[in-house]
C-alpha positions as a printed NumPy array, in Angstrom:
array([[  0.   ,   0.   ,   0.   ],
       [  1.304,   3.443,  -0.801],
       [  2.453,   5.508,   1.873],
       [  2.616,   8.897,   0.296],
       [ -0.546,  10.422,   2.441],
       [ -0.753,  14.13 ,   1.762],
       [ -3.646,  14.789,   4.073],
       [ -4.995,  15.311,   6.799],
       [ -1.349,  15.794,   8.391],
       [ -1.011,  12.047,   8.397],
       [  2.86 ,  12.017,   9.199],
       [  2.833,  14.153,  12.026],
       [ -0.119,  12.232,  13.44 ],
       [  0.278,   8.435,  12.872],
       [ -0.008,   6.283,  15.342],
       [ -0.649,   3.058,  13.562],
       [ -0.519,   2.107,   9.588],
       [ -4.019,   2.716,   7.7  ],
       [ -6.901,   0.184,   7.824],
       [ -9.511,  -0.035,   5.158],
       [-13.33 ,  -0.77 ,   5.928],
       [-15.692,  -2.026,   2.679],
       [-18.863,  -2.343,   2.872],
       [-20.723,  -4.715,   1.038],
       [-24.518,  -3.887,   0.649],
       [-27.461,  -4.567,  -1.44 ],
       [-28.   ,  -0.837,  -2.479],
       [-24.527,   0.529,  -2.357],
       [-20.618,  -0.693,  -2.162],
       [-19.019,   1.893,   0.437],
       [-15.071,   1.862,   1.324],
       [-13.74 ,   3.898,   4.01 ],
       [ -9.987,   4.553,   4.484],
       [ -8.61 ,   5.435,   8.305],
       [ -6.131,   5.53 ,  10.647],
       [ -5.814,   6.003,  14.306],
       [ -4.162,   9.526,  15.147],
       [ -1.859,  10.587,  18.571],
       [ -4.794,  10.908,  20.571],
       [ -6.594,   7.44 ,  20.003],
       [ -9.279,   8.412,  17.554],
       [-10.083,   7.606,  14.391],
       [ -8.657,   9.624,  11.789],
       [-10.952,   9.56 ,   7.925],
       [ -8.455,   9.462,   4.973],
       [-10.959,   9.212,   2.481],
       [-14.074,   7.564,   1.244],
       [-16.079,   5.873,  -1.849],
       [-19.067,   4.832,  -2.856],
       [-20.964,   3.512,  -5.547],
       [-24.022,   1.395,  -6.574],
       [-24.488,  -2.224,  -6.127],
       [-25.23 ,  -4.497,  -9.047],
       [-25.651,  -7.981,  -9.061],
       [-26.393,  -8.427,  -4.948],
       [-29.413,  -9.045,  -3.57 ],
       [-30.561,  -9.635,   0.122],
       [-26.962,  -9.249,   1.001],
       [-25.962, -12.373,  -1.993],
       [-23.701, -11.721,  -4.725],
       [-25.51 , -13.063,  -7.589],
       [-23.603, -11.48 , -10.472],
       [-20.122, -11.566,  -9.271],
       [-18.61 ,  -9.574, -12.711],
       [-21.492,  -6.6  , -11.534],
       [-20.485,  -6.55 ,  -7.801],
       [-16.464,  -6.781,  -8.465],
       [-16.595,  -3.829, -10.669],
       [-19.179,  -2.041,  -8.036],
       [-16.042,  -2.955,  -5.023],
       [-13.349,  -1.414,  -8.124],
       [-15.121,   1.406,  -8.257],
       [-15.762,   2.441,  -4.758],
       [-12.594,   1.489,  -3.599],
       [-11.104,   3.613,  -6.559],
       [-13.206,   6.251,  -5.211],
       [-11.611,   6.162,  -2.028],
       [ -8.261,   5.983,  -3.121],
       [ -8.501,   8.859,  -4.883],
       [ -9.987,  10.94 ,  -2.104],
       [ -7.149,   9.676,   0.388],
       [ -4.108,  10.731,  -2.744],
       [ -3.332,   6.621,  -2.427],
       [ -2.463,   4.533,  -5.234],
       [ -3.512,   1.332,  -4.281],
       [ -6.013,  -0.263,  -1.452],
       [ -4.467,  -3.776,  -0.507],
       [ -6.485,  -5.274,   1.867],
       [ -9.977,  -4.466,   3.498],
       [-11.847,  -5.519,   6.202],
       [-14.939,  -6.641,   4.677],
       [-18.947,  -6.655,   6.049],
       [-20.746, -10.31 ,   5.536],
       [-24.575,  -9.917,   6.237],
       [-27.27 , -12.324,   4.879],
       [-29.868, -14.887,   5.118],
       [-27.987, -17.496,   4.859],
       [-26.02 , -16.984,   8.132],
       [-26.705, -19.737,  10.53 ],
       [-26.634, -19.928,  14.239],
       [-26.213, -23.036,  16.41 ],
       [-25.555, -23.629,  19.935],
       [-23.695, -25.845,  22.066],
       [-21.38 , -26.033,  25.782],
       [-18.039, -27.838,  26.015],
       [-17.023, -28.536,  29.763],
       [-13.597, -29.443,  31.126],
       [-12.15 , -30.841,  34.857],
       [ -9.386, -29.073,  36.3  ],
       [ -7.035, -31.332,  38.525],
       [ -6.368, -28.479,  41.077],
       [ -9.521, -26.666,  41.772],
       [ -7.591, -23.761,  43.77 ],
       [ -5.342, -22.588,  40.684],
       [ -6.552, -19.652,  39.223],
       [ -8.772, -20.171,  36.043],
       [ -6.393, -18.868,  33.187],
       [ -7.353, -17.315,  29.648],
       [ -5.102, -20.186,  28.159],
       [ -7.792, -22.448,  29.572],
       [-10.699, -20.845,  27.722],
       [ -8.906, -20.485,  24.642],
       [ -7.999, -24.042,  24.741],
       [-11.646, -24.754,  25.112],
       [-12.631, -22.654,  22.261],
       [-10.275, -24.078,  20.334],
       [-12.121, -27.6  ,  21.336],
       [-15.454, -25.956,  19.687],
       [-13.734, -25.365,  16.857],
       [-13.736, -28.885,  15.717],
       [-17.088, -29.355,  15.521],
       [-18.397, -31.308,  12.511],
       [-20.376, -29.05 ,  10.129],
       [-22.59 , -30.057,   6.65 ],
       [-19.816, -30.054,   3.931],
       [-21.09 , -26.842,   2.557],
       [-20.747, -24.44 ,   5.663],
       [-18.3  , -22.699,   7.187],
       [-17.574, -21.221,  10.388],
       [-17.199, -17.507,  10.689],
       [-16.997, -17.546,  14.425],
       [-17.319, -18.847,  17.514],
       [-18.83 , -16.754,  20.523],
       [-18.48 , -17.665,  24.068],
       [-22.2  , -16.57 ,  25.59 ],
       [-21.528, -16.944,  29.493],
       [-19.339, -20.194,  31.331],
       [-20.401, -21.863,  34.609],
       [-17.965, -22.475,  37.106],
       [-18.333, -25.117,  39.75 ],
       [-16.293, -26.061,  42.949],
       [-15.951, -29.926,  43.987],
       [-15.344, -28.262,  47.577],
       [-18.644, -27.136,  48.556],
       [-20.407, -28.37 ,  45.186],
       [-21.685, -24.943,  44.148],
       [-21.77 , -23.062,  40.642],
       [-22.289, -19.883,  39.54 ],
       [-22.405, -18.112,  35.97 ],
       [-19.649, -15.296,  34.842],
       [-18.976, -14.058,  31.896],
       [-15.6  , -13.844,  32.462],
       [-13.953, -16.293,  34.972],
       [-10.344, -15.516,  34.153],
       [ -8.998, -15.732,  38.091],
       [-11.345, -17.549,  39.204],
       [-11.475, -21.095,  41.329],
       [-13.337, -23.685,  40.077],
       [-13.091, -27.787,  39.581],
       [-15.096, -27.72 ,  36.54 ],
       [-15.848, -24.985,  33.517],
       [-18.725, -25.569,  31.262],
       [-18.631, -22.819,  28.621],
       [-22.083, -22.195,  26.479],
       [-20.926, -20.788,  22.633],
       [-22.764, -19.991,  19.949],
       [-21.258, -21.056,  16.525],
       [-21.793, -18.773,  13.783],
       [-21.667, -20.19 ,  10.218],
       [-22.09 , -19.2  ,   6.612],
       [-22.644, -20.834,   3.524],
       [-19.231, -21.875,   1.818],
       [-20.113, -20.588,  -1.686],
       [-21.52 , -17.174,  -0.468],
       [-18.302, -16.823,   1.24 ],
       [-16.173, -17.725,  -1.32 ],
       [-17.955, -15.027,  -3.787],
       [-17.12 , -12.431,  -1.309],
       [-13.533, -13.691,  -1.266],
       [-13.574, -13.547,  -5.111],
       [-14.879, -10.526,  -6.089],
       [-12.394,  -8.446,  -3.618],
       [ -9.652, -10.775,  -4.936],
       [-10.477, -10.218,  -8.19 ],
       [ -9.979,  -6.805,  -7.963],
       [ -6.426,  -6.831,  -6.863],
       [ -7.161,  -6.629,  -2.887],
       [ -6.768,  -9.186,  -0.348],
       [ -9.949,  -9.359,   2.519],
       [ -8.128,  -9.485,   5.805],
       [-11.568, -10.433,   7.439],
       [-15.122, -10.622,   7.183],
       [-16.503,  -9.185,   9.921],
       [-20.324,  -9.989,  10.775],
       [-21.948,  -6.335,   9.722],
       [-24.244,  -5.675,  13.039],
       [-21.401,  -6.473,  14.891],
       [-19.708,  -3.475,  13.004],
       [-22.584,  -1.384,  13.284],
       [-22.62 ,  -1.629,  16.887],
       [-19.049,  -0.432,  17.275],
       [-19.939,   2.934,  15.074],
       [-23.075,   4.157,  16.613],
       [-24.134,   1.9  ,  20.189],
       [-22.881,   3.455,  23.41 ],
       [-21.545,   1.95 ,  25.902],
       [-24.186,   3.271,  28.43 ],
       [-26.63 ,   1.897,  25.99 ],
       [-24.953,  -1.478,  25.616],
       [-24.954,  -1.732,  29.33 ],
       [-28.368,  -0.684,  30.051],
       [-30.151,  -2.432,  27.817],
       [-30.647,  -1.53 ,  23.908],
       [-32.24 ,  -3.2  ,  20.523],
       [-30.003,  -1.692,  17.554],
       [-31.884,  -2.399,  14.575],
       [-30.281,  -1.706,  11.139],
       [-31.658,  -1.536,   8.394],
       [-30.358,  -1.799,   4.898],
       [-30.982,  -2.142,   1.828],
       [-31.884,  -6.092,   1.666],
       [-32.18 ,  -7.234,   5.309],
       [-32.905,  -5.955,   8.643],
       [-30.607,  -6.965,  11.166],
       [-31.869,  -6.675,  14.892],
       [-29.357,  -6.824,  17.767],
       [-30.303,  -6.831,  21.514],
       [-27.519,  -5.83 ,  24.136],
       [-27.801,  -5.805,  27.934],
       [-24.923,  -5.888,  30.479],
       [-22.31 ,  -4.613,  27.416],
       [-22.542,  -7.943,  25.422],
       [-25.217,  -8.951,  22.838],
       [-28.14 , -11.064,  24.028],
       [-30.279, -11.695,  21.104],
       [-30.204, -11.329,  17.049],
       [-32.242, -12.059,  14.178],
       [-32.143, -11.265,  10.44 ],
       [-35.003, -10.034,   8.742],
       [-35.322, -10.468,   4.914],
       [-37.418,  -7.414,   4.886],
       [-35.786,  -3.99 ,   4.361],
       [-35.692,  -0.965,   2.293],
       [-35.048,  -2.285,  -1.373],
       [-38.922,  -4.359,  -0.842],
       [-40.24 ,  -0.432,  -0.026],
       [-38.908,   0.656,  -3.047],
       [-40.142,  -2.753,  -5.189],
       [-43.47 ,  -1.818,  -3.6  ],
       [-43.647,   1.538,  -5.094],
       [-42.809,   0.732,  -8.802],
       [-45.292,  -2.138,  -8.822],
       [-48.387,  -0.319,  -7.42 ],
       [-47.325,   3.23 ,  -8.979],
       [-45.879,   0.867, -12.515],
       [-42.593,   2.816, -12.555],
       [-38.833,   2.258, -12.65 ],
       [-37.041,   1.203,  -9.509],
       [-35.112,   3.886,  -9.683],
       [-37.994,   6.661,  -9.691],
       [-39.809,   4.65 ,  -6.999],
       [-36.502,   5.065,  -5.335],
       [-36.55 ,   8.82 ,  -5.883],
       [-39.9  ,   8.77 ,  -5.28 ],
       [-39.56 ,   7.103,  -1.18 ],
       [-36.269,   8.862,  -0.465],
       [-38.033,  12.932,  -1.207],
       [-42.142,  12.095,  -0.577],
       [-41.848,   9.043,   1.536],
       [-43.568,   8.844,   5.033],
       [-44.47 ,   5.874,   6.761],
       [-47.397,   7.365,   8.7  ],
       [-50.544,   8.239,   6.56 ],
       [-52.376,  10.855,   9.065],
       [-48.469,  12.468,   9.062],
       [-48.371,  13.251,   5.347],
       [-49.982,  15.978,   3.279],
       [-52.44 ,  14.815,   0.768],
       [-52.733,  18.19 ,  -1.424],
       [-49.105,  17.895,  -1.983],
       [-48.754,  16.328,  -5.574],
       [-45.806,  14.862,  -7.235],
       [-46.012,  14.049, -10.48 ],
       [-44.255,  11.623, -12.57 ],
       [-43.719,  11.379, -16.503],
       [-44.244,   7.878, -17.72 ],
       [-42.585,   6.744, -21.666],
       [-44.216,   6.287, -24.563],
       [-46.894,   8.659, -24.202],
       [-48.077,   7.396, -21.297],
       [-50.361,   9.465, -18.375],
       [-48.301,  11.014, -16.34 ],
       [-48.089,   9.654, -12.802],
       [-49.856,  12.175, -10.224],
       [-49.941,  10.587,  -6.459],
       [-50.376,  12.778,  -3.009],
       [-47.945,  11.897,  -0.064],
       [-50.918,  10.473,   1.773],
       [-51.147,   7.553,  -1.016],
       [-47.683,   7.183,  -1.155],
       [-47.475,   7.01 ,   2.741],
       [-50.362,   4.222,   2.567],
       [-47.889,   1.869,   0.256],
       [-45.178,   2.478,   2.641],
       [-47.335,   1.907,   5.931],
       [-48.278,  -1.181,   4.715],
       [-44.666,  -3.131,   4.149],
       [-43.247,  -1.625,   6.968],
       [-45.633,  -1.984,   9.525],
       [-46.806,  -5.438,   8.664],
       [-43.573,  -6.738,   7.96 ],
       [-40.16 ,  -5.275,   8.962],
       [-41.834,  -4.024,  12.284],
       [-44.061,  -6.689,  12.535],
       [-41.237,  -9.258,  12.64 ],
       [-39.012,  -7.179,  14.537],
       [-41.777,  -7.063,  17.563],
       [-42.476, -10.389,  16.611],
       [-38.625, -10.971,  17.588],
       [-38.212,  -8.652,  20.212],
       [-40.995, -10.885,  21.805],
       [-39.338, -14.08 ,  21.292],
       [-36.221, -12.56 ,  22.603],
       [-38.005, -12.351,  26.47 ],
       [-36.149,  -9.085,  26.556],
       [-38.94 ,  -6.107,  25.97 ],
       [-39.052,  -5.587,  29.843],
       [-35.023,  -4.712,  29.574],
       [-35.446,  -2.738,  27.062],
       [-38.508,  -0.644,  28.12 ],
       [-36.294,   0.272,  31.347],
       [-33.484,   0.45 ,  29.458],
       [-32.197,   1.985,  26.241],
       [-35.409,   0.912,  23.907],
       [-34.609,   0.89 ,  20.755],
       [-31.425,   2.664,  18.146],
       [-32.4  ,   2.698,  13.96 ],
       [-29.372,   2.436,  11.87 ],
       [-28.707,   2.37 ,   8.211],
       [-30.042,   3.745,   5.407],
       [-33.646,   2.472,   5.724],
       [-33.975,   4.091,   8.86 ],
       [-33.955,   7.902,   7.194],
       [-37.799,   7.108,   6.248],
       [-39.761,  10.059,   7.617],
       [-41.855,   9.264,  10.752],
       [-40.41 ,   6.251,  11.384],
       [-39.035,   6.73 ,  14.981],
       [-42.682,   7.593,  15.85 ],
       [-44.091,   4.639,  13.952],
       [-41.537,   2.073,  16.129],
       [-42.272,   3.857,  19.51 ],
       [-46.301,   3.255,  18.513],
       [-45.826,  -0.476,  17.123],
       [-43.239,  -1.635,  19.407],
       [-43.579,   0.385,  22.691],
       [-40.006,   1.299,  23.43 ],
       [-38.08 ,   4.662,  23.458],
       [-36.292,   4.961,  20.129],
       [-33.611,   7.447,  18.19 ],
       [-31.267,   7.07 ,  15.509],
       [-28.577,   6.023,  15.594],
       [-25.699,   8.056,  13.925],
       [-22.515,   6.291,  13.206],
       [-19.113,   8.424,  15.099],
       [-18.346,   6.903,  18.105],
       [-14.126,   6.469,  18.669],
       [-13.488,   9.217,  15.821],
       [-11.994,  12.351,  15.592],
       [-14.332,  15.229,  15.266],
       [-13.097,  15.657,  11.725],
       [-15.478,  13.334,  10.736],
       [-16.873,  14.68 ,   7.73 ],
       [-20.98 ,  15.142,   7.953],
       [-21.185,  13.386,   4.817],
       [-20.21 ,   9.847,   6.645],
       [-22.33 ,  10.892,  10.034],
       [-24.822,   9.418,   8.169],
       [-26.83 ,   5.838,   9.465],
       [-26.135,   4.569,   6.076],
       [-22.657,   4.752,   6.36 ],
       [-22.846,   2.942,  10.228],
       [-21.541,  -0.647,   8.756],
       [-18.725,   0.639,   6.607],
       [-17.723,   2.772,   9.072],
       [-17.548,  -0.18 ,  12.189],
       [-15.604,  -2.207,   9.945],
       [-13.022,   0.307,   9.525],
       [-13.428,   0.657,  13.203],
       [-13.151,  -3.228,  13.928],
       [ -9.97 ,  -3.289,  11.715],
       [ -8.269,  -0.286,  13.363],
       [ -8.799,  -1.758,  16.825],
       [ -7.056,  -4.62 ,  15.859],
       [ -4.187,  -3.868,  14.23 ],
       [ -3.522,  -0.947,  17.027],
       [ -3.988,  -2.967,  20.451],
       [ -1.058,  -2.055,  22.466],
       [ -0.049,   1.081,  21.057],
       [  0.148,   3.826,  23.78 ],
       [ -0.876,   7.241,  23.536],
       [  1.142,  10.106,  25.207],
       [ -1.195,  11.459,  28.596],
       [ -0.811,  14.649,  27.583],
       [ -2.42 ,  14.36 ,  24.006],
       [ -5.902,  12.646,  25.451],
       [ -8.406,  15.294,  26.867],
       [ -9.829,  14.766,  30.411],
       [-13.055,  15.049,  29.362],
       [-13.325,  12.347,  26.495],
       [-11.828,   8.822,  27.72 ],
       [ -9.301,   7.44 ,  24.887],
       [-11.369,   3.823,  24.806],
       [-14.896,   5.939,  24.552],
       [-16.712,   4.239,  27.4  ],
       [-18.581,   7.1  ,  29.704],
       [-16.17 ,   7.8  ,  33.051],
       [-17.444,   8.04 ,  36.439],
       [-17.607,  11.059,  38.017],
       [-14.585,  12.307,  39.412],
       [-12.372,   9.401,  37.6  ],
       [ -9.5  ,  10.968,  35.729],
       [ -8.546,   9.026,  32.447],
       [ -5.14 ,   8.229,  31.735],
       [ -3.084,   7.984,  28.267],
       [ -1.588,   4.83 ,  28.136],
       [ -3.675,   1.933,  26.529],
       [ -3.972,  -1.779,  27.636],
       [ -1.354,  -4.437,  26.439],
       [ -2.332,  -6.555,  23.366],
       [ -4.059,  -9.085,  24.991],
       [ -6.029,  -7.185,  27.433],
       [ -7.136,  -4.975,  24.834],
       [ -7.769,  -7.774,  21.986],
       [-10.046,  -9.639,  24.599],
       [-12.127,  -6.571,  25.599],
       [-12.445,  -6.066,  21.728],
       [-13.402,  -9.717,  21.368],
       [-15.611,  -9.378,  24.376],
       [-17.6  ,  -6.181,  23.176],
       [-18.037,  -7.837,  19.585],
       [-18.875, -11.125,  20.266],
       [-21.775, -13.431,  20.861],
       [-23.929, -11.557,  18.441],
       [-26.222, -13.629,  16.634],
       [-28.009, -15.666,  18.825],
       [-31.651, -17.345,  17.39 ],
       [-30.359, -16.326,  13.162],
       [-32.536, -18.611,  10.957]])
């Protein structure tokens, strides 16, 4: 990767080499470019985007369409940042046919007074990993959910999520395995390849979402982050700082738009148009003596619909089914009493920009709800173009990537302000925060920690 960077002062200011997050999506390809400056926040480089061909619910279909939509975005960005080249991403993997399955793995420990060790738990993860899959999927991760520790002294147990120096006789640890489909995979893999990068990972995309636009107040209290893209809806629940509950909906924005253009008989693309500048999804909310109307070819009658009807098409998809499932899930989750004390509810991506929709959820589903804008762990340079929910995935990758590659840098005290912590989780009042960062392993597992067990009941 070319090192020439002419902006943003990137000489003076690195603190770790550059990290690229792409974004995969139904609608759009996105590629951000970043680094982590002096003072432990994300830094933007530049950016990209451009339309997605030949994907569909979050499947490459047409891989020739989708490898020149990645070229192009990731052209884009290079450009903006005065790079050359892009070598490697981190890459988003989203779709329906993600699988979740769960299982425990226990193991005796000869000396029930020695203190439980992280080598222990990765060698049981490790263990996990060996479990026999159909031939044609592949494991993406593995998530320890919570471990039960017993003592053969008294014969109790109790739960912890994290039992590193603990006693115990015996660990049982619950996991979920996440999986993909092989092929689906291996199209991802292609197309980047295929375009002269190498994918350093694929990173689950609510997980990256998460990182860009969920507090840690949130995560702690209780919150359902919902995102919603262009092909699927993906609904996370959080309580205690570590994901709960998730689900994948096949239900997003693109069926709004396919909605439109049937009823209305117009292009995609105008329906698009159309959604994005009229679009409400709350009738009573919308004016019906304003009139937009739309030319049709061939001599056709020109178009002419009120925002009332058009509200009345949109009302109907997302009330009966991306909200309806989502409560439906929320529901099956056994977590609506958490949430209604807690956080509620945070709308991400670039389905949740429909007008009246924060009303509409807090009506359907009964919980406290905002928006949630993607900027948490960067630099106030942050350009308002990218503080946008759409660009909350792409964004958390390059997050995700950055975090990794930088655990165990340390950051000069002076440099950090006292009133914004350098690992962005809220201080208490009075603490002071200091400037040098956790080694690599303490910081890796907190990472690990904060991303993982995401998808718990996928389908």
């Amino acid at each position: 990767m070319d090192k020439n960077y002419s902006t943003n002062n990137f000489a003076n200011n690195m603190a770790s080499d550059i990290v690229v997050g792409l974004d995969i999506g139904t609608t759009k390809m996105a590629t951000v470019i970043g680094y982590m400056n002096n003072k432990g926040k994300i830094e933007i480089l530049g950016h990209g985007k451009s339309a997605s061909k030949g994907v569909e619910f979050g499947v490459i279909l047409n891989l020739l369409k989708a490898q020149e939509n990645i070229r192009t975005s990731t052209q884009l960005a290079c450009s903006h940042a005065h790079m050359d080249e892009i070598r490697s991403v981190y890459a988003g993997i989203a779709a329906r046919h993600i699988r979740t399955a769960n299982c425990k793995h226990y193991i005796f420990r000869s000396n029930h007074m020695a203190l439980i060790t992280q080598e222990e738990l990765d060698m049981m993860k490790r263990d996990v990993e060996k479990i026999a899959l159909p031939p044609d999927q592949r494991i993406i991760t593995i998530i320890p959910q919570k471990y039960v520790i017993e003592d053969s002294a008294d014969g109790a147990s109790h739960e912890s999520l994290d039992p590193v120096g603990e006693w115990g006789s015996k660990i049982t640890g619950y996991y979920q395995i996440i999986t993909g489909n092989l092929s689906e995979i291996q199209k991802i893999h292609t197309c980047i390849t295929n375009v002269g990068i190498r994918a350093e990972e694929l990173i689950l995309e609510p997980i990256a979402s998460g990182l860009s636009c969920l507090t840690e107040d949130e995560k702690n209290r209780g919150v359902a982050l919902i995102d919603i893209g262009g092909g699927t809806t993906d609904m996370v629940i959080f309580q205690n700082g570590r994901p709960k509950f998730s689900k994948v909906i096949p239900f997003a924005g693109s069926v709004i738009t396919k909605d439109i253009a049937s009823v209305c008989n117009i292009p995609e693309d105008t329906a698009e148009e159309l959604k994005i500048n009229h679009g409400s999804c709350i009738p009573n909310k919308s004016n019906p003596n304003r009139v937009s109307t739309i030319l049709r070819p061939h001599g056709q009658t020109p178009l002419k619909i009120n925002d009332e009807q058009l509200a009345r098409i949109i009302y109907s998809r997302v009330h009966n089914d991306i909200l309806g499932f989502v409560k439906q899930e929320l529901e099956n989750s056994g977590c609506m009493d958490m949430l209604q004390r807690g956080a509620g509810l945070v709308l991400t991506g670039g389905g949740s920009r429909l007008r009246h929709l924060v009303e509409l959820c807090q009506f359907d589903l009964g919980l406290s709800t905002r928006i949630g804008i993607p900027g948490i762990g960067f630099a106030d340079s942050l350009s308002n173009e990218l503080k946008q929910p759409m660009y909350s995935t792409a964004l958390g990758l390059l997050k995700y990537g950055i975090e990794k590659q930088t655990s165990g840098i340390q950051y000069p005290e002076e440099n950090i302000s006292d009133e914004e912590p350098a690992d962005n989780q809220a201080k208490e009042p009075g603490t002071r925060t200091t400037g040098t960062k956790k080694g690599p392993r303490e910081l890796w597992e907190k990472l690990q920690k904060t991303m993982g067990q995401l998808f718990d009941q996928i389908s």
